[in-house]
Structures are given as C-alpha cells and as structure tokens.
C-alpha positions in Angstrom: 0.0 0.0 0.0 3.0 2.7 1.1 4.5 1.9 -2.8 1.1 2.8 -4.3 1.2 6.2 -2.6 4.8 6.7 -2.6 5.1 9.9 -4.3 2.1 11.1 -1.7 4.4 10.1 1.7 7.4 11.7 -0.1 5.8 14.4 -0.9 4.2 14.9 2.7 8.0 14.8 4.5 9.3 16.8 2.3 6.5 19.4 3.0 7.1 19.3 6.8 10.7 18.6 6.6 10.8 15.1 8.3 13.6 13.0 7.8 12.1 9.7 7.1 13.8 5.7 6.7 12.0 3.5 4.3 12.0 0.1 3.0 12.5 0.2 -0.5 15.4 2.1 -2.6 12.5 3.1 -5.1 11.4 5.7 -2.3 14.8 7.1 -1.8 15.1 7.3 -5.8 12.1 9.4 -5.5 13.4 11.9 -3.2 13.3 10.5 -0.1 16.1 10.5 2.6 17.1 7.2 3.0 16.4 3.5 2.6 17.3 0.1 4.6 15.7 -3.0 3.8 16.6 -6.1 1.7 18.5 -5.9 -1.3 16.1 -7.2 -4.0 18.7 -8.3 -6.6 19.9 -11.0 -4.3 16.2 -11.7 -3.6 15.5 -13.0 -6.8 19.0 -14.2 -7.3 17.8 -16.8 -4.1 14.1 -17.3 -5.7 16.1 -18.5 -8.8 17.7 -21.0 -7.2 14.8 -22.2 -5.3 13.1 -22.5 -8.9 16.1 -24.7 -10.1 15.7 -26.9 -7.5 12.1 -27.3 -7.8 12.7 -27.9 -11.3 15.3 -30.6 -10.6 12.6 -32.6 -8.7 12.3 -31.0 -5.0 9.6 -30.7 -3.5 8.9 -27.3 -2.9 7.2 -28.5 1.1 11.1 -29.6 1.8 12.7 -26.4 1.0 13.5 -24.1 4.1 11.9 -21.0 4.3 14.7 -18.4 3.9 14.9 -14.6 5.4 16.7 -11.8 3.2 20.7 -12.8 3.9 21.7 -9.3 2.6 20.5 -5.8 3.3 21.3 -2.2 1.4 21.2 0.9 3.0 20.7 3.8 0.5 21.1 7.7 0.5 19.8 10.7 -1.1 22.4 13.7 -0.7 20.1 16.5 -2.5 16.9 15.4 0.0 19.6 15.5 3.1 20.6 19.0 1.9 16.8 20.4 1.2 16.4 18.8 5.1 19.7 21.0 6.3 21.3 17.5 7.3 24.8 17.2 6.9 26.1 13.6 6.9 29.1 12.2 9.0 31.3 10.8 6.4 31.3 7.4 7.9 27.6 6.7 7.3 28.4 7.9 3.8 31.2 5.5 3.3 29.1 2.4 4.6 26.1 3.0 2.3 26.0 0.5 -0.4 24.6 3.6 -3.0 24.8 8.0 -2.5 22.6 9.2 -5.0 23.3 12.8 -5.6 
C-alpha cells in the first residue's frame, strides 16, 4: 500500500521537513532520505535458485523457508541538503549507494 502512494508520503515529508527511513530504494530514488531493507537483486538471485531446484525434482514443502541474507542501506544527498542535514562521512562510506 505505502509503494502505491509513494510519491504522496514523499511528498508529505518533504513538506514538513521530516527526515524519514523506508524500506525500498525506489522511495529514496524518488526523493526521499534514506532506505534500509533487503537488497532485492539478491532476492530473486535466491528465488532463482529455489526454482532450479524445484525444477530438478524437489519438493517445494522440503525447501526451508529463507529470510533476506543481505541488506542495502541507500542515501539521497540532494533530499539531506533540502532537510539541512549534513552527513558524517562514515555513514556515507558504509552506504552501499549516495545518489546525488
């Protein structure tokens, strides 16, 4: 539901100049501050092997059920400027992606 009015919640912090986390790296693409949540590629890098096995005869009942193994944490420097944040060069250097 938050993806389908994305561009309303971005829209909204921006007006009342909240700094705001989300889940989802399209959100911080779209102006918002910052993202942490699992990193999709290897998602669906980990469904495709699921599917392989599965196709190899598995049963898909005897496959564990898996939590995301790897997580990005992305940042939006033109949003943290509009917001008058200034961002310690650490968290900077440990972000997997700085959009400017």
């Amino acid at each position: 539901m938050a993806q389908l009015h994305r561009d309303l919640i971005i829209g909204l912090t921006a007006r009342h100049r909240l700094p705001a986390v989300y889940f989802e790296r399209a959100f911080v693409a779209a102006g918002g501050l910052i993202s942490y949540g699992p990193d999709l590629v290897d998602q669906f890098h980990r469904a495709a092997a699921y599917v392989d096995r599965i196709l190899k005869g598995e049963k898909p009942a005897d496959l564990p059920v898996q939590a995301p193994a790897k997580y990005e944490t992305v940042l939006n420097l033109k949003t943290a400027k509009a917001l008058g944040l200034e961002l310690p060069p650490t968290v900077l250097a440990r972000a997997d992606e700085v959009i400017e």
